[in-house]
C-alpha positions as CSV (number, residue, x, y, z in Angstrom):
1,X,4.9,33.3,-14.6
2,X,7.9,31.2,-15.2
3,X,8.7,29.5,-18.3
4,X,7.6,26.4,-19.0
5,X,8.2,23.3,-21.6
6,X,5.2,23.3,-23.9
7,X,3.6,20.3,-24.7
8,X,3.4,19.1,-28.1
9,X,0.0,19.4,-29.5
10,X,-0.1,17.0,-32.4
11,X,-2.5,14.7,-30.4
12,X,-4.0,17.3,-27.7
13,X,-7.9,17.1,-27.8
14,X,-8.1,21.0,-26.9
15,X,-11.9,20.7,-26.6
16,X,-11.5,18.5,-23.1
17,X,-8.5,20.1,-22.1
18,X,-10.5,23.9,-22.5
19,X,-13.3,21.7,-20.3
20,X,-11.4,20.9,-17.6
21,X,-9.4,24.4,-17.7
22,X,-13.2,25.8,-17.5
23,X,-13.7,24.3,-13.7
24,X,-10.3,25.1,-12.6
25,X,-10.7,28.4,-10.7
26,X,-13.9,27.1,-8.9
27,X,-12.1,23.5,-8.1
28,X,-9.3,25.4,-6.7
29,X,-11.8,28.1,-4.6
30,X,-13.4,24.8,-3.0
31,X,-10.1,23.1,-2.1
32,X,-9.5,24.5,1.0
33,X,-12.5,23.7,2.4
34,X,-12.7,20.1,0.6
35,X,-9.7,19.1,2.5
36,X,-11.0,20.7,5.6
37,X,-14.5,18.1,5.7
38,X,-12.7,15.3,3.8
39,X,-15.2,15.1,0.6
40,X,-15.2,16.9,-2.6
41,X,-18.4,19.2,-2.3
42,X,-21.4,18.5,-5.0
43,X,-20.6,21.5,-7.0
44,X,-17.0,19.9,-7.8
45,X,-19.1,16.5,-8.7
46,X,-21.2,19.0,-10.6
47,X,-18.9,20.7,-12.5
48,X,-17.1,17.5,-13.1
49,X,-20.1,15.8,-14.6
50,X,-20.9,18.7,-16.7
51,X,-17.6,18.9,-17.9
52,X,-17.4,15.4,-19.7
53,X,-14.1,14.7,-17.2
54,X,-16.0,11.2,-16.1
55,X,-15.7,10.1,-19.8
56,X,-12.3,10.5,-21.1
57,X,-11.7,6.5,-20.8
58,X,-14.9,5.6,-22.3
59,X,-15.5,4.9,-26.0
60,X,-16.9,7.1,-28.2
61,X,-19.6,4.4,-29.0
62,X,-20.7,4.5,-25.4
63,X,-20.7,8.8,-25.3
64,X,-17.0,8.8,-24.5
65,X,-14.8,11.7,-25.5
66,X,-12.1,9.0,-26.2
67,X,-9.6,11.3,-24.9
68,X,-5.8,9.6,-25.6
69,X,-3.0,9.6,-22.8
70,X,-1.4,13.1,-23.6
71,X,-4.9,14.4,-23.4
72,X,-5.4,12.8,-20.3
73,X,-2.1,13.7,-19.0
74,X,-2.9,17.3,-19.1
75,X,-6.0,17.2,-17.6
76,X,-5.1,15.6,-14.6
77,X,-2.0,17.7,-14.3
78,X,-3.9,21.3,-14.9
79,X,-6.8,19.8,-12.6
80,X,-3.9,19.1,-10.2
81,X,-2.7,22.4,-9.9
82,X,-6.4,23.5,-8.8
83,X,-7.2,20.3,-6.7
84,X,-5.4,17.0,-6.3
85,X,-8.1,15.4,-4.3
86,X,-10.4,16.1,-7.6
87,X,-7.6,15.0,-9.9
88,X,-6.8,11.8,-7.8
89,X,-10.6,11.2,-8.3
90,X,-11.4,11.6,-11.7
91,X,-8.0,9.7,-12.1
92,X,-9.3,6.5,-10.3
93,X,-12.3,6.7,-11.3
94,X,-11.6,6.6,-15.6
95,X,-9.0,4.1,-15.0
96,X,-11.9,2.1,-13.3
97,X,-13.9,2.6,-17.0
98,X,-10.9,1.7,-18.9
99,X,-10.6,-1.4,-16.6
100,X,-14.0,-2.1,-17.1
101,X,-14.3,-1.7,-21.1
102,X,-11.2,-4.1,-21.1
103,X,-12.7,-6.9,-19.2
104,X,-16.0,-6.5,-20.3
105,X,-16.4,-5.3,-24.1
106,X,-19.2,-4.6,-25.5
107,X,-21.2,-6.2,-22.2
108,X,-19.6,-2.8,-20.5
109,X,-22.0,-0.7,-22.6
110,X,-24.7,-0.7,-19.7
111,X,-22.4,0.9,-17.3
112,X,-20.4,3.0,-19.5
113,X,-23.4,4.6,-20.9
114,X,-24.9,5.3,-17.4
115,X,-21.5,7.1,-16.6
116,X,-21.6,9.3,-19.8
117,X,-25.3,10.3,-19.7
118,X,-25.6,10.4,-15.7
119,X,-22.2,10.9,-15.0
120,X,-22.3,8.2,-12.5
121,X,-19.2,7.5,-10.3
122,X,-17.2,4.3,-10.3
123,X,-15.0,3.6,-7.5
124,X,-12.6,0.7,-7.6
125,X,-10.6,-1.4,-5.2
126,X,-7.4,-2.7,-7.3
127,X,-6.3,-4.9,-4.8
128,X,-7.4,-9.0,-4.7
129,X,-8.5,-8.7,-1.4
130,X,-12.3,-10.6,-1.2
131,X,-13.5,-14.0,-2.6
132,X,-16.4,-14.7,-4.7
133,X,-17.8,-18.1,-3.5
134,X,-20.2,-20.5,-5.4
135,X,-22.9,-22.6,-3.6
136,X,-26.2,-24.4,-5.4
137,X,-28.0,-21.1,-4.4
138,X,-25.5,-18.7,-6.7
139,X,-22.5,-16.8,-5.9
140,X,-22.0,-14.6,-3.0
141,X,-19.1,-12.0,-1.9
142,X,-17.4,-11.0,0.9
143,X,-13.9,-9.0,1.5
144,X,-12.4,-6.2,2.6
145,X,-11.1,-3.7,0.6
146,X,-9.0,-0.2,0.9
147,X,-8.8,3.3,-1.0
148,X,-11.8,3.3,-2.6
149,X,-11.4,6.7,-4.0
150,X,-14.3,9.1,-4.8
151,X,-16.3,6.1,-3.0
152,X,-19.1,9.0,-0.9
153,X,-20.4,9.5,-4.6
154,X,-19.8,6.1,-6.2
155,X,-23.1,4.6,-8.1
156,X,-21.1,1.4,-8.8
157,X,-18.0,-0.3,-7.6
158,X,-15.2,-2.2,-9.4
159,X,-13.7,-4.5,-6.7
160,X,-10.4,-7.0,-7.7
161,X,-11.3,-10.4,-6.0
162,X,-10.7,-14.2,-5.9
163,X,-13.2,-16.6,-8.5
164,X,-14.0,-19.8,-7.3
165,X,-12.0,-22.4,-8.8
166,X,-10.8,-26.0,-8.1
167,X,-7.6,-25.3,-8.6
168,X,-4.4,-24.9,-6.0
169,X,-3.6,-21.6,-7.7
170,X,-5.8,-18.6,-6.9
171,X,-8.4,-17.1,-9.7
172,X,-7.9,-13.2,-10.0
173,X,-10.8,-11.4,-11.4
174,X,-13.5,-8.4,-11.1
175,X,-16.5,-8.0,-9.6
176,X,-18.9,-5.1,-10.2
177,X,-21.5,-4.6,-7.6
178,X,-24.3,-1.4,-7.2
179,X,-22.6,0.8,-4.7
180,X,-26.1,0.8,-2.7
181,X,-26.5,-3.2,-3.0
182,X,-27.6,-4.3,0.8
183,X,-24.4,-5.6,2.8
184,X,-22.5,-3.4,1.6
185,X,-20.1,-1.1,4.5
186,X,-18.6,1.3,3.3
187,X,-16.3,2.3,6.0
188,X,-15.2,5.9,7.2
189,X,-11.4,5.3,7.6
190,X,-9.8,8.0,4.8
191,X,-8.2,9.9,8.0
192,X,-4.7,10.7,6.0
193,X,-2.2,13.7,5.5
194,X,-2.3,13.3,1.7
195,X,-5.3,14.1,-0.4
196,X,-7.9,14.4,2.3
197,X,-10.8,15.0,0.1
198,X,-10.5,12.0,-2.2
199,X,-12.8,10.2,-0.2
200,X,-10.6,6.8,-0.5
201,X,-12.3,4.6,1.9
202,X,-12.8,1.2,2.9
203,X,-15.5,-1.1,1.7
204,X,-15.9,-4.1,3.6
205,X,-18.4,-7.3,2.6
206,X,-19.2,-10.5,4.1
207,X,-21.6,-13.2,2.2
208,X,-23.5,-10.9,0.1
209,X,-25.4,-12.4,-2.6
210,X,-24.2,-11.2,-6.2
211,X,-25.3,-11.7,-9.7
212,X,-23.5,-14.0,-12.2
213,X,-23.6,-11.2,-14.5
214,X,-21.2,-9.0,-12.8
215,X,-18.4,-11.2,-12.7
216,X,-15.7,-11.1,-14.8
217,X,-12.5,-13.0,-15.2
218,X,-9.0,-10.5,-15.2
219,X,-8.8,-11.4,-19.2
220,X,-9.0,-8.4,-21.4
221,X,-11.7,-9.4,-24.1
222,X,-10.9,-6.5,-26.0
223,X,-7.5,-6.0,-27.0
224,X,-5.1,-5.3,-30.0
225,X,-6.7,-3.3,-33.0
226,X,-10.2,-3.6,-31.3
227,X,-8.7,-1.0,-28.5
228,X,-9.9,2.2,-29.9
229,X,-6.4,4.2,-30.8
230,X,-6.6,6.7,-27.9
231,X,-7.3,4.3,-25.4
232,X,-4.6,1.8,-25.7
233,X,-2.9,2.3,-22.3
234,X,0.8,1.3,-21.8
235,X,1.2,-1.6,-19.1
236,X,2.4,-1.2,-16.0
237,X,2.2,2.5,-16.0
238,X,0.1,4.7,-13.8
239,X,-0.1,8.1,-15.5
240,X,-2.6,9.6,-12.8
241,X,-0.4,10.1,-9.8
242,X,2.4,11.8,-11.8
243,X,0.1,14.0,-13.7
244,X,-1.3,14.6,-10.4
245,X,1.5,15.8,-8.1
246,X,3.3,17.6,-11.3
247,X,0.2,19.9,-11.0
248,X,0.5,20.3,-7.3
249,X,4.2,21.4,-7.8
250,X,3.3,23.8,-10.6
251,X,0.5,25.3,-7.8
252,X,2.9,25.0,-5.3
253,X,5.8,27.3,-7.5
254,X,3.2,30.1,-8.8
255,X,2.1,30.5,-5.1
256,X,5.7,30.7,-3.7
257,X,6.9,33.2,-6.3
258,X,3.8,35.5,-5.5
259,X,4.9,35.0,-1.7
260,X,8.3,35.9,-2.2
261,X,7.7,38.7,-4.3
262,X,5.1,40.3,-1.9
263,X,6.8,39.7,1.8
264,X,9.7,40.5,3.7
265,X,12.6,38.4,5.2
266,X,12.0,38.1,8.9
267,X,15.3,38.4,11.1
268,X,12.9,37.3,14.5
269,X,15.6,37.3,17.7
270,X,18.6,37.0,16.1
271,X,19.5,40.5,15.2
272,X,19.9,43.8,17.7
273,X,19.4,46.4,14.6
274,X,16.6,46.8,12.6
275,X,17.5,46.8,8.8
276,X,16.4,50.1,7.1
277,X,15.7,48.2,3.9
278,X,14.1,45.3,4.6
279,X,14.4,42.6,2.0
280,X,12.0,40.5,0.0
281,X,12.3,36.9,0.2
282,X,12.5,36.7,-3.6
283,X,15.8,38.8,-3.1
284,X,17.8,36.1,-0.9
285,X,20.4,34.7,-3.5
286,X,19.8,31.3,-1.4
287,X,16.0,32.0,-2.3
288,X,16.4,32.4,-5.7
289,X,19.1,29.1,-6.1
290,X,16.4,27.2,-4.6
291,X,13.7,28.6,-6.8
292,X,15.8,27.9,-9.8
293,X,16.7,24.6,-8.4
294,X,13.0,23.3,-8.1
295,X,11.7,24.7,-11.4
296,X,14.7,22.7,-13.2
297,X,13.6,19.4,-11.3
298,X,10.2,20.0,-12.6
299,X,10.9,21.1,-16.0
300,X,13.3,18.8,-16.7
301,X,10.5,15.7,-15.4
302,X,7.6,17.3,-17.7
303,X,9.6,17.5,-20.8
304,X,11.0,13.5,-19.9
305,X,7.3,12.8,-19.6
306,X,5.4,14.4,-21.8
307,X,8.2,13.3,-24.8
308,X,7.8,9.5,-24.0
309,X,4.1,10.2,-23.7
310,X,4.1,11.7,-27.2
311,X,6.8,9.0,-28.7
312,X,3.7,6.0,-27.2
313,X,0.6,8.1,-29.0
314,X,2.6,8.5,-31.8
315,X,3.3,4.9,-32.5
316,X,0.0,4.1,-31.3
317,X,-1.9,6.4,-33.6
318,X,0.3,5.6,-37.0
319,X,0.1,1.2,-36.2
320,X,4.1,1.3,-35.6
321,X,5.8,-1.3,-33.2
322,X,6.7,0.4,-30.1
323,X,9.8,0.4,-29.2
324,X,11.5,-2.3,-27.2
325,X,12.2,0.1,-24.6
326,X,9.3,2.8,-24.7
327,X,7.1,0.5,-21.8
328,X,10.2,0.8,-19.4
329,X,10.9,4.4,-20.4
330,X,7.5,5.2,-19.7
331,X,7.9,4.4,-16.0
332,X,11.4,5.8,-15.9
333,X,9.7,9.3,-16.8
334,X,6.2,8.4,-14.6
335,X,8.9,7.7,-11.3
336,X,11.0,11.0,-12.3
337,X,7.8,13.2,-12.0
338,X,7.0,12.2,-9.2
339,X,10.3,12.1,-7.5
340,X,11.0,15.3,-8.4
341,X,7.7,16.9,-8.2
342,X,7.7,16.5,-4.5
343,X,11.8,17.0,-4.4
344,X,10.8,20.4,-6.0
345,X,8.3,21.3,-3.4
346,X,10.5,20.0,-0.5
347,X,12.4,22.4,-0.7
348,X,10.4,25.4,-1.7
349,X,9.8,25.3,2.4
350,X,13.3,27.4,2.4
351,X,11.8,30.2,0.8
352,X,8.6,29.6,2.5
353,X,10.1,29.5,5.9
354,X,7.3,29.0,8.7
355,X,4.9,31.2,6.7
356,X,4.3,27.7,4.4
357,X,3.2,26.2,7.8
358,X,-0.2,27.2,8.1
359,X,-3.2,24.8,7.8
360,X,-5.1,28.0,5.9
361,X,-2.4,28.8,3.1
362,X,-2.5,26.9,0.3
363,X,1.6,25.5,0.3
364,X,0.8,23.4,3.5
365,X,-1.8,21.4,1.6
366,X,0.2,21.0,-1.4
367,X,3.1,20.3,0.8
368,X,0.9,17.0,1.8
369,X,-0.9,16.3,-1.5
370,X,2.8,16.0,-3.4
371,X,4.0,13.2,-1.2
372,X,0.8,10.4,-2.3
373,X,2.6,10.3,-5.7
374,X,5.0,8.1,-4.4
375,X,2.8,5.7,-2.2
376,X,1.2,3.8,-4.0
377,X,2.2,0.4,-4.8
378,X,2.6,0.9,-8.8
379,X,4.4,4.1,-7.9
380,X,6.9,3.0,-5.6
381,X,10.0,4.2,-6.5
382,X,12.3,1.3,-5.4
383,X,9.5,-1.4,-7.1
384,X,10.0,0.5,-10.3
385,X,13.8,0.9,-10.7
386,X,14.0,-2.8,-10.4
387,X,11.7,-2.9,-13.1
388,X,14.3,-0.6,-14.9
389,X,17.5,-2.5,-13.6
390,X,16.2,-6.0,-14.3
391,X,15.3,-4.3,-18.1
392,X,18.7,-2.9,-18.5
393,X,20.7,-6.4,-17.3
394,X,18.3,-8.5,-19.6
395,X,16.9,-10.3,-16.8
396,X,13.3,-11.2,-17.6
């Protein structure tokens, strides 16, 4: 076990962290197989229900654990290190409540509730790519949308979308439709390298009548003080993907040092004598510079993160201005985990050599999972450090 930066526990609900630390070992038996038939298997779901992971972004007035960000951030990075598809899930899927509780308020309560006492699944697609039309007969819907994660158990989706409006510019909002509501395709297209079990597929929709009801404009109608403390999220910054892939490194480090310590360096073809002693891989000096080299990189991100992580719940909780910089510092720290998280697994393949190649070791999957946590859009790298150049210049 290598040494690690420890977390500051002044805000860490221990009671859903000790939940989720509880379905670890199983999550990570099941991965392997997960990623083999591209769906999390219904004693993940299971366990994940049970577990109260479906309701960290809910209010505690709905049945919400109200878990804050560093609570949240170690969850999906322990849950990581067992399963990323299951992390990437649970990720979407309470970013999808805290969406909803946003737009919605109290009118949320209906589906909120059904997530905390059912543990029903919402799936979102974040990306405006349908239109909500309006005839003398209601409204109807139609679109197509992508990476709809966890969408095979999904009792509702969250779909971003065009409103009708009689204006030039477009009208963003949210629609939130019953995942089994007739017209609806969902689509069996999640055939990807990274994170083959999140089940992120696409829905596709054309003229399906919808209720008024389940509209909503993209206004937040709760905000400011009515935010409940521990769910005030920072804007702009996606905490799932780089709690995410940090777990997949951590995974990825344990499993090489156990390698390394248990098997010897192979010469192949390229010697005539056979060494008396053979070597472990952990006792290459080149080996152990590149051990050292990754655990720095990942160390070096957590303790970034999980400072300006602490430095946002602390203003937050004690009703402090943040500070001018903590938004932008907050993604400096998000885009450093994940650059270095999958930096740090890169090139753990030198210790690995072709032994980290097969589909049935563990390292080739993490090897895959690592890279999604610079894909999407509100992780790009380059999007985000002009987002940090524009903030240093003043350029608004």
């Amino acid at each position: 076990m290598y040494i690690e930066v420890k977390v500051q526990t002044d805000f860490l609900d221990n009671n859903v962290l000790d939940q989720a630390r509880s379905i670890s070992p199983g999550l990570a038996d099941r991965a392997y197989e997960a990623d083999q038939v591209k769906k999390l298997s219904q004693q993940t779901v299971d366990d994940v229900i049970k577990t109260g992971m479906l309701a960290m972004s809910i209010p505690k007035t709905f049945g919400g654990s109200e878990a804050n960000l560093l609570t949240r951030y170690e969850v999906f990075k322990h849950l990581g290190s067992a399963c990323a598809a299951t992390s990437w899930c649970i990720g979407n899927h309470n970013m999808a409540c805290a969406r909803l509780y946003s737009l919605m308020g109290e009118k949320a309560s209906y589906y909120l509730t059904d997530v905390s006492d059912n543990g029903s699944v919402i799936s979102q697609g974040v990306v405006p790519s349908g239109q909500v039309s309006k005839s003398s007969s209601g409204y109807t819907l139609s679109g197509h949308w992508q990476f709809l994660s966890f969408s095979l158990y999904a009792k509702w989706m969250l779909l971003c979308t065009k409103l009708p409006t009689e204006s030039d510019t477009p009208k963003i909002g949210y629609v939130i439709v019953p995942a089994d509501l007739p017209g609806l395709e969902l689509q069996d297209t999640w055939h990807t390298m990274s994170l083959k079990a999140s089940m992120s597929n696409d829905l596709l929709v054309q003229d399906v009548p919808i209720d008024e009801n389940w509209i909503m404009e993209n206004k937040p109608v709760v905000k400011g003080d009515d935010v409940p403390f521990a769910l005030r999220n920072p804007a702009g910054f996606s905490l799932g993907p780089a709690a995410t892939v940090l777990g997949v490194a951590e995974a990825a480090i344990e499993e090489t040092i156990q390698v390394a310590n248990s098997t010897n360096v192979s010469t192949g073809g390229l010697s005539n004598t056979v060494t008396a002693d053979p070597i472990k891989r952990s006792e290459k000096i080149g080996n152990q510079f590149a051990m050292a080299d990754s655990i720095i990189e990942l160390e070096s991100a957590k303790a970034f993160l999980n400072q300006e992580l602490y430095n946002y719940t602390f203003e937050t909780y004690n009703g402090l201005p943040l500070a001018e910089d903590r938004l932008i510092k907050l993604q400096m720290a998000g885009n450093l985990a994940r650059e270095n998280a999958q930096s740090a697994v890169e090139r753990l393949f030198k210790i690995r050599g072709a032994n980290g190649l097969y589909e049935t070791k563990s390292f080739e999957r993490y090897y895959r999972d690592v890279r999604i946590g610079t894909l999407p859009s509100p992780s790009n790298p380059d999007m985000i450090r002009e987002r940090i150049g524009r903030f240093m210049f003043g350029i608004k």
